[in-house]
C-alpha positions as CSV (number, residue, x, y, z in Angstrom):
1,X,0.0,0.0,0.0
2,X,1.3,3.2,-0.8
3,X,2.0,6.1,2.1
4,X,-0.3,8.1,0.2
5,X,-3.5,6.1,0.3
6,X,-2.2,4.4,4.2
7,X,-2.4,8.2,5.4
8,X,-6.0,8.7,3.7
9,X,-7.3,5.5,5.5
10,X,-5.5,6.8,8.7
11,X,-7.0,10.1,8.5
12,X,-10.4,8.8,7.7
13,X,-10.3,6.6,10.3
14,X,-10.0,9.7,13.1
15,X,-13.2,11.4,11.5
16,X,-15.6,8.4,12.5
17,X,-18.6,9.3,9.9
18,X,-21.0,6.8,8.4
19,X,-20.9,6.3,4.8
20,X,-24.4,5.3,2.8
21,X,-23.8,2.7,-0.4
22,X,-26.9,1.9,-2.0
23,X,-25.9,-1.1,-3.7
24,X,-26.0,-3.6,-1.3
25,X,-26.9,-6.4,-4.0
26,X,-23.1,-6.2,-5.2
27,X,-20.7,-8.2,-4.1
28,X,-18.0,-5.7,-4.8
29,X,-19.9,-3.1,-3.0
30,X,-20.2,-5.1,0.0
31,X,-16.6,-6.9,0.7
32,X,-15.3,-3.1,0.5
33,X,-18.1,-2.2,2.6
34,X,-17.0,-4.5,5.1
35,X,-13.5,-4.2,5.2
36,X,-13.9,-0.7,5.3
37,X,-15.6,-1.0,9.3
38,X,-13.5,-3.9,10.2
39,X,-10.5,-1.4,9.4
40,X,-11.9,1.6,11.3
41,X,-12.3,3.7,8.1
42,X,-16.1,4.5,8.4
43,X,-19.1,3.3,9.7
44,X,-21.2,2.2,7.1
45,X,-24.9,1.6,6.2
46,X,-26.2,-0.5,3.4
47,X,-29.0,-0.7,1.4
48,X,-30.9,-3.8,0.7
49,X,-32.2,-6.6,2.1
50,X,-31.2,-8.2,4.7
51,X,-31.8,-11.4,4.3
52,X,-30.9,-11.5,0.4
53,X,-27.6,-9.2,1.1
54,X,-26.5,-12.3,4.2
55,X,-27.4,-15.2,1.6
56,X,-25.3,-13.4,-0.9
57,X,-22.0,-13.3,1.0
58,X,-21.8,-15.8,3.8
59,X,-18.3,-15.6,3.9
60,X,-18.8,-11.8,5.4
61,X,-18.9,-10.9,8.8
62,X,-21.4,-8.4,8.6
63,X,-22.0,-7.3,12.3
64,X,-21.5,-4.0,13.0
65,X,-23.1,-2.8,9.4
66,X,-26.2,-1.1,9.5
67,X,-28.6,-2.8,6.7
68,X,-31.5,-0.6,5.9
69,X,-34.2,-2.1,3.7
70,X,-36.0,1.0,1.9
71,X,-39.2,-1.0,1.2
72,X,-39.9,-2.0,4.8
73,X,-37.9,1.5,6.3
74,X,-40.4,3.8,8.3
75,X,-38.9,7.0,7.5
76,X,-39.8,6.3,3.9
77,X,-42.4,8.5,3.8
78,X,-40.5,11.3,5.5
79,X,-38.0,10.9,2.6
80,X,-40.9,11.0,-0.3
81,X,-42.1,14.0,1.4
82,X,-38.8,15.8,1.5
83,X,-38.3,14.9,-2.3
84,X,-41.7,15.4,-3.1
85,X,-40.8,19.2,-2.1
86,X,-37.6,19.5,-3.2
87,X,-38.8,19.1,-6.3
88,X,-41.9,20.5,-6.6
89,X,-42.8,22.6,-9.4
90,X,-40.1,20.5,-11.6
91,X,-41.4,19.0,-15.4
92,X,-40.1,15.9,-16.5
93,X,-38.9,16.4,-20.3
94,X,-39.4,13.5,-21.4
95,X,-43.3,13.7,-20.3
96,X,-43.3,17.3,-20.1
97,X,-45.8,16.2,-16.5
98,X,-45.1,16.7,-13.0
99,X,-41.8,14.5,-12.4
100,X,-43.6,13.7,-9.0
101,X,-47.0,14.7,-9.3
102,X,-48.1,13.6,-5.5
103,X,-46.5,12.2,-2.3
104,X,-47.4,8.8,-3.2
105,X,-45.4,9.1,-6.4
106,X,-42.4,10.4,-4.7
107,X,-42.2,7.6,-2.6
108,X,-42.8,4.9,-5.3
109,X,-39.7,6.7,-7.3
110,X,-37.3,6.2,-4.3
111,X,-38.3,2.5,-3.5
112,X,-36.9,2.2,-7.0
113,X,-34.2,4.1,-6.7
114,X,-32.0,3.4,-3.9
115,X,-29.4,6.3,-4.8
116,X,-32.2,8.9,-4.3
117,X,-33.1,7.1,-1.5
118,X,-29.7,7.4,0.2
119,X,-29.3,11.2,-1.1
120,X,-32.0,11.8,1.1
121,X,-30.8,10.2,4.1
122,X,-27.4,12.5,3.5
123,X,-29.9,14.9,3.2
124,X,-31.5,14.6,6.2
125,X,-28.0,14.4,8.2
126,X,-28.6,10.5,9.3
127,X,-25.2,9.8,7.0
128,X,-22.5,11.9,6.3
129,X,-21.5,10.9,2.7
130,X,-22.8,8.6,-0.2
131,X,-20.7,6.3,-2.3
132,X,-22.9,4.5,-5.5
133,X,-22.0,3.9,-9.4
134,X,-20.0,0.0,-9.3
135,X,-23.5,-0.9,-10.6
136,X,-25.3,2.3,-11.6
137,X,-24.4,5.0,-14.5
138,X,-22.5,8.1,-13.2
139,X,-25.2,9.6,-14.6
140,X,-28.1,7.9,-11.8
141,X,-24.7,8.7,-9.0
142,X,-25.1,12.0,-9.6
143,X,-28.7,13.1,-10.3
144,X,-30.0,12.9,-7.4
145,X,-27.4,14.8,-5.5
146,X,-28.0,17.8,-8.3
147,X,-31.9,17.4,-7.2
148,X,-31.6,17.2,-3.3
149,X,-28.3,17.7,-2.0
150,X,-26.8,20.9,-4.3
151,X,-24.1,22.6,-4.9
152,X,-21.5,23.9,-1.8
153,X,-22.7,27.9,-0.9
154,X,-20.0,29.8,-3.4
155,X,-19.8,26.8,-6.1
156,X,-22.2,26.7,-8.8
157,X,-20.4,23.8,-10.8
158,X,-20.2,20.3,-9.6
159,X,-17.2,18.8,-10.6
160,X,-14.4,15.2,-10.6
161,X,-10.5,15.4,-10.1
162,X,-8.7,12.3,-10.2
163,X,-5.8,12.1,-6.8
164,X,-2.4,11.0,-8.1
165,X,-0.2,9.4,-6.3
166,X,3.7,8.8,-7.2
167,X,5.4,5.3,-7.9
168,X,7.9,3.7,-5.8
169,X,10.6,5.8,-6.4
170,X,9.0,9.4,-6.4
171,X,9.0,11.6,-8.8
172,X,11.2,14.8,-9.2
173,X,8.1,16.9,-10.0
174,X,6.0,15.8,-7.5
175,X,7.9,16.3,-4.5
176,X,4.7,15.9,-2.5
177,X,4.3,12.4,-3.7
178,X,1.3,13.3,-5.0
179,X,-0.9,15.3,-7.4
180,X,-4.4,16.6,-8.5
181,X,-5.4,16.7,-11.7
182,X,-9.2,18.0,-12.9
183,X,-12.0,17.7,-14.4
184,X,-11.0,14.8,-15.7
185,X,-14.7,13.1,-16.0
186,X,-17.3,15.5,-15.9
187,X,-17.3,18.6,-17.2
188,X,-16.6,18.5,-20.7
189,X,-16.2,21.9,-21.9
190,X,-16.0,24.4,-19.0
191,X,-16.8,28.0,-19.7
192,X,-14.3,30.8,-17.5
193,X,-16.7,30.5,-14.7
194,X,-16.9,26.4,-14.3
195,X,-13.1,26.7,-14.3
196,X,-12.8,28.7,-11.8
197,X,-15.5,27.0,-9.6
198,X,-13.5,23.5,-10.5
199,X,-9.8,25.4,-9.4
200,X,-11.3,26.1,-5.9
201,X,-13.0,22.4,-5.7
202,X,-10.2,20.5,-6.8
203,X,-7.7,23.0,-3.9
204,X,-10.0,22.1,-1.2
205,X,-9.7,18.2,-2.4
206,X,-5.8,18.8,-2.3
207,X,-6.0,19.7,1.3
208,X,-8.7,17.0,2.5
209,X,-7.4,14.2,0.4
210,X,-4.1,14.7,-0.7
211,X,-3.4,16.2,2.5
212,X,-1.4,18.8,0.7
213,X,-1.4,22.7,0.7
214,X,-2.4,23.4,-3.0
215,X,0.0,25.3,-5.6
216,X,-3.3,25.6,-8.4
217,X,-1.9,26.2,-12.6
218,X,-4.6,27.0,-14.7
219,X,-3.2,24.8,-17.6
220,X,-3.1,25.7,-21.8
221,X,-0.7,25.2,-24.5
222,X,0.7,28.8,-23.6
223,X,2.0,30.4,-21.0
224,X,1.3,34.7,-20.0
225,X,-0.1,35.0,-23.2
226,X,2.8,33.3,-25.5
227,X,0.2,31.6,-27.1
228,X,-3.1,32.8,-29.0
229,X,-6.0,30.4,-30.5
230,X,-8.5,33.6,-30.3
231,X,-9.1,33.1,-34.2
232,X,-10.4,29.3,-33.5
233,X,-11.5,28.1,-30.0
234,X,-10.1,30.3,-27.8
235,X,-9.0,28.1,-25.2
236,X,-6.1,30.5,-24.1
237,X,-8.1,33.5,-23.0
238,X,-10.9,31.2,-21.6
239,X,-8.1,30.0,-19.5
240,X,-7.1,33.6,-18.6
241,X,-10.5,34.6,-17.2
242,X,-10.8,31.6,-15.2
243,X,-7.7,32.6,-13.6
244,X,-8.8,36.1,-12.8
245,X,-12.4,35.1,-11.7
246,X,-10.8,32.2,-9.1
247,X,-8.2,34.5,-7.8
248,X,-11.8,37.4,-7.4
249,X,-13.4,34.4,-5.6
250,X,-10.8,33.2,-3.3
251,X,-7.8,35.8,-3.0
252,X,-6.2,33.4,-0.7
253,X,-5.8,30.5,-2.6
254,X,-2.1,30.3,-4.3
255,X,-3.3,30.1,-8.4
256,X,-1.8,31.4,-11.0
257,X,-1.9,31.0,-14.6
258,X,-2.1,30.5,-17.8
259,X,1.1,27.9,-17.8
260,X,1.8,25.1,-19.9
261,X,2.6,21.9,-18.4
262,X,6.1,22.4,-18.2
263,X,5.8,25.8,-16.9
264,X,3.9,24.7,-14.1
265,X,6.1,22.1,-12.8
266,X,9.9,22.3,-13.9
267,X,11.2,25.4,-11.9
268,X,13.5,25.7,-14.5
269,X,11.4,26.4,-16.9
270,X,9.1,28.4,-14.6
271,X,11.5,30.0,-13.5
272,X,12.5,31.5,-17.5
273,X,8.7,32.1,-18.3
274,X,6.9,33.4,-15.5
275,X,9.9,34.5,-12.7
276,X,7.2,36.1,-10.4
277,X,5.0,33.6,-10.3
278,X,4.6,31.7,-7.1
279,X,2.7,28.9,-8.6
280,X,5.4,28.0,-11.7
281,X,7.5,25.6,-11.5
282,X,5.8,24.1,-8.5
283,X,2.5,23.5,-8.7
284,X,0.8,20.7,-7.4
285,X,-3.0,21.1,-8.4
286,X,-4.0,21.1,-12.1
287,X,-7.2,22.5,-14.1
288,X,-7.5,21.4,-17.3
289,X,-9.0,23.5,-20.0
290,X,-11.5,20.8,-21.3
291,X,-12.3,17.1,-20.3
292,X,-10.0,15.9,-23.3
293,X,-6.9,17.4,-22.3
294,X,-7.9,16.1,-18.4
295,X,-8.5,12.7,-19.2
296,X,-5.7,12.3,-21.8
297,X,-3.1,13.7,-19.5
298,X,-4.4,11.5,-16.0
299,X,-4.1,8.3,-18.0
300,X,-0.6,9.6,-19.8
301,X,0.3,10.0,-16.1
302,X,-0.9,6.5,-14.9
303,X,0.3,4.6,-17.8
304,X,3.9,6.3,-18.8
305,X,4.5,7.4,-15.0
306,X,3.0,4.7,-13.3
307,X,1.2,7.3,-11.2
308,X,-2.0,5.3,-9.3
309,X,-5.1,7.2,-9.6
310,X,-7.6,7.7,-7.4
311,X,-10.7,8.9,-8.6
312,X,-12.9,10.2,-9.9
313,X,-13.7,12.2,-7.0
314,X,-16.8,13.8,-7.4
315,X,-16.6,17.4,-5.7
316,X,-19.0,20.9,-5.4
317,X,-21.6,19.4,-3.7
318,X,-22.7,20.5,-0.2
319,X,-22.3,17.0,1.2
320,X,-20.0,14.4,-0.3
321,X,-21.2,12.2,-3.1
322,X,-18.7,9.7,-5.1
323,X,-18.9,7.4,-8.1
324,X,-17.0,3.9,-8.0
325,X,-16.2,2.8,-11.8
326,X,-18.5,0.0,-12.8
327,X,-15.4,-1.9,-13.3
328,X,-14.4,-1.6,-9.4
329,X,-13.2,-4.0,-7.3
330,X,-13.7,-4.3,-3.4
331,X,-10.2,-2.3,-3.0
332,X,-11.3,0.6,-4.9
333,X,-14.8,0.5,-3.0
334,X,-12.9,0.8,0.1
335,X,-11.0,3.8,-1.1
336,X,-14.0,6.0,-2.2
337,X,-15.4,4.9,1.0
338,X,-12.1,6.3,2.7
339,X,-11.9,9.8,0.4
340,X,-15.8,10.4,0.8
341,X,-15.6,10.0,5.0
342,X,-12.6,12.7,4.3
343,X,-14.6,15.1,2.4
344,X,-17.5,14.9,4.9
């Protein structure tokens, strides 16, 4: 195990919140789950039946885990009710109706839904975060925290980074061990505005994660204005106003920007393009001007470097949400379970 990931489960581990995983009928979901308690990392709750979840994995010790049946759970009804309002007033596209016309509707959604279902128990403050997705789209993660839970009070974009962690080894430009690089998953084509909401996210995951004090680049193919695509997508100036709008929005934060890639973290080459920067040359956070040049350069990162990445963390909401890859495995469901109890 790396130190990296050891010092997230350590940290979690002091924090003592309960973590919310809907999909209780996964085997995946709930060896991770499990070795998650049994190492001190969170308490946890699971969705499902008890019965079926117990016959599923007789192998598991599975005292100490909160199973919570939504068909047969009396706060049910409490919940429809508080989505029933939540979303009052809201027309379904695709029916252009009601998307919960009464109570009774609102309830028979969330006894189908189990992610909604646990969204409203973070909601409600009976759990302090929500991991879902190793059987689910990202897509039925994350809808239900954009209808209940919202958006953190100053952050209007909800958002992914994936956490980076050096090989065996090190690596000279990440003398921290570690790195964050975003959005990497979600946002595909962030205007000014998203990328600066998505700079201040992915700095606060640097310090509750990563447990490092973020260095932010707002990355481009130029650096200060050495490079220009005004004529065709302009990516450059996009990147410029980001910079200027994040630094508006938090003037504490240590952001700078625009930098290419080697700008940002050789001080060498920092050092010759942008000398009073404090961010080139040393940064350790990374905002990406579009989801291709974010996903490209994570998996360049994990494959050429070796890097391990963590991730996608989902971040912007007001109470922590994450999406496991539908290709998990119980390791990776313990991880998310580790980062989200961190976050809360």
């Amino acid at each position: 195990m790396s130190g990296v990931l050891e010092n997230i489960y350590k940290r979690a581990s002091l924090k003592n919140k309960t973590i919310v995983l809907p999909e209780g009928e996964d085997k995946r979901v709930v060896k991770g789950a499990v070795d998650a308690y049994k190492e001190g990392i969170a308490k946890i709750v699971l969705l499902g039946d008890e019965a079926e979840i117990k016959s599923a994995n007789p192998q598991l010790d599975l005292s100490g885990i909160t199973i919570i049946n939504p068909k047969t759970c009396e706060k049910r009804k409490v919940y429809a009710e508080m989505l029933f309002k939540a979303r009052e007033g809201k027309i379904n596209r695709k029916t252009n109706l009601p998307e919960y016309p009464t109570v009774e509707d609102a309830e028979a959604s969330i006894l189908k839904d189990y992610t909604m279902f646990a969204a409203l128990m973070l909601k409600n403050g009976e759990v302090d975060g929500l991991v879902s997705g190793a059987c689910h789209s990202t897509a039925n993660t994350l809808r239900p925290g954009l209808q209940v839970i919202k958006t953190a009070p100053g952050i209007n974009t909800v958002s992914s980074c994936f956490v980076l962690v050096a090989p065996d080894g090190g690596c000279k430009y990440a003398p921290d061990g570690v790195a964050v690089f975003a959005d990497c998953a979600i946002n595909i084509e962030p205007d000014a505005n998203q990328l600066a909401d998505i700079a201040i996210s992915t700095a606060e995951t640097a310090k509750s994660i990563a447990d490092i004090e973020p260095r932010v680049a707002m990355l481009s193919f130029s650096t200060k204005g050495s490079g220009n695509d005004d004529k065709y997508f302009q990516t450059v100036p996009k990147m410029q106003q980001a910079t200027i709008k994040a630094k508006e929005l938090k003037p504490d934060l240590i952001l700078d920007g625009e930098f290419q890639f080697d700008a940002a973290v050789a001080p060498e080459v920092g050092a010759l393009k942008a000398p009073d920067s404090k961010v080139a040359g040393k940064a350790n956070v990374f905002i990406f001007p579009n989801i291709n040049a974010g996903n490209i350069g994570y998996k360049i990162a994990q494959r050429f470097g070796n890097f391990m990445a963590l991730g996608p963390v989902c971040q912007g909401f007001a109470k922590p949400i994450n999406d496991l890859s539908r290709g998990c495995n119980a390791e990776d469901v313990k991880a998310v379970i580790a980062i989200t109890a961190l976050q809360a």
